[in-house]
N, C-alpha and C positions, 0 to 999 in steps of 0.2 A: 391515153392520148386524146389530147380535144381535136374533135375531128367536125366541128361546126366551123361553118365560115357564115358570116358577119358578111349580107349584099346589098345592107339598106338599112333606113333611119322611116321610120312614123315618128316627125316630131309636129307637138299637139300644139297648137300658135291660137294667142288670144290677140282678137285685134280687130277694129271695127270694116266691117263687108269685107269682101274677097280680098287677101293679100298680094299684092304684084309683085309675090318674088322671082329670081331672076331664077331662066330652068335652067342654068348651069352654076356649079358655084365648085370651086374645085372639079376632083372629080365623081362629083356626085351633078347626077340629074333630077328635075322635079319628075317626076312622071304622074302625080295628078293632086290634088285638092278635095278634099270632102269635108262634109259635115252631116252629122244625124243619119251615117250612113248613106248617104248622097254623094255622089261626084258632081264638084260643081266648077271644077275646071281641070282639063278640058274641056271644052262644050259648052252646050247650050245648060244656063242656070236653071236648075228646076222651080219651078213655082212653089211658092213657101215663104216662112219667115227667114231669112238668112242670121242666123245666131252670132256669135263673137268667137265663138270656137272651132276653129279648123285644125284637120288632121291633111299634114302636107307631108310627101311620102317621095323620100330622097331616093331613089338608087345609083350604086356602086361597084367601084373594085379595088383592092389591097385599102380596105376602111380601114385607119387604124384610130384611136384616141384624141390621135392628134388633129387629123381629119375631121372627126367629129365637133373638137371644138369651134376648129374655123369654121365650121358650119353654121352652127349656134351661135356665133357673133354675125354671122352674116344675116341671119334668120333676124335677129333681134333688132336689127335697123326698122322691118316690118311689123313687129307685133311682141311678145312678151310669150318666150317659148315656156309651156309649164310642164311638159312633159316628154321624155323622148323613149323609144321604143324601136329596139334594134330588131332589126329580119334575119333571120336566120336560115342558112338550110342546111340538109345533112345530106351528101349521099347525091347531090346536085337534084335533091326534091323541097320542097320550100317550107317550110316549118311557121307561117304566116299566112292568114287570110288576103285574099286577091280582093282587088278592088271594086266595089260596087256600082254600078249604071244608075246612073240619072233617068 
C-alpha cells in the first residue's frame, strides 16, 4: 500500500528578478521564494546578486496530476518552469527539507 501523501510542489522557475506569482492558485499556496538557498520572499531581499533561478514552493491538499498541471500553466505566465519536485510525507512527518532564512 502507498501510504505517502503528496502536500506540496518545489517548482524550480527561470525568470528575470523575483517572480510576482500570485500566493494562491487553485488550492495550492505559495508559502515562500528562494534562491541559492535564500528566502527571498517573503521578506526582506537578502543582499547578493539575485540569479534567474527560483525555487517557489506550493503547498497543499488532495494534490492530484491534474492540479499540478493547472499549476504549471499558471506558473508559466511568470517564468519558464524547468523543474518540479513533489513533497512528500509519511506518517504526517515530512519527507522534505523546510525552508531556509534570509
Amino acid at each position: 500500500m502507498f501510504d505517502y501523501k503528496c502536500v506540496g510542489l518545489d517548482v524550480f522557475l527561470i525568470c528575470q528578478g523575483i517572480p510576482k506569482l500570485p500566493e494562491r492558485v487553485g488550492q495550492f499556496k505559495l508559502e515562500m521564494i528562494s534562491q541559492r538557498g535564500m528566502r527571498v520572499w517573503p521578506g526582506p531581499v537578502p543582499e547578493g546578486v539575485i540569479v534567474d533561478w527560483f525555487r517557489c514552493r506550493f503547498m497543499g491538499e488532495g494534490i492530484t496530476e491534474e492540479s499540478i498541471a493547472a499549476l504549471l500553466v499558471e506558473v508559466t505566465r511568470f517564468g519558464h518552469w524547468e523543474k518540479v519536485q513533489k513533497l512528500w510525507q509519511k506518517d504526517g512527518q515530512n519527507l522534505f527539507s523546510g525552508a531556509y532564512e534570509s
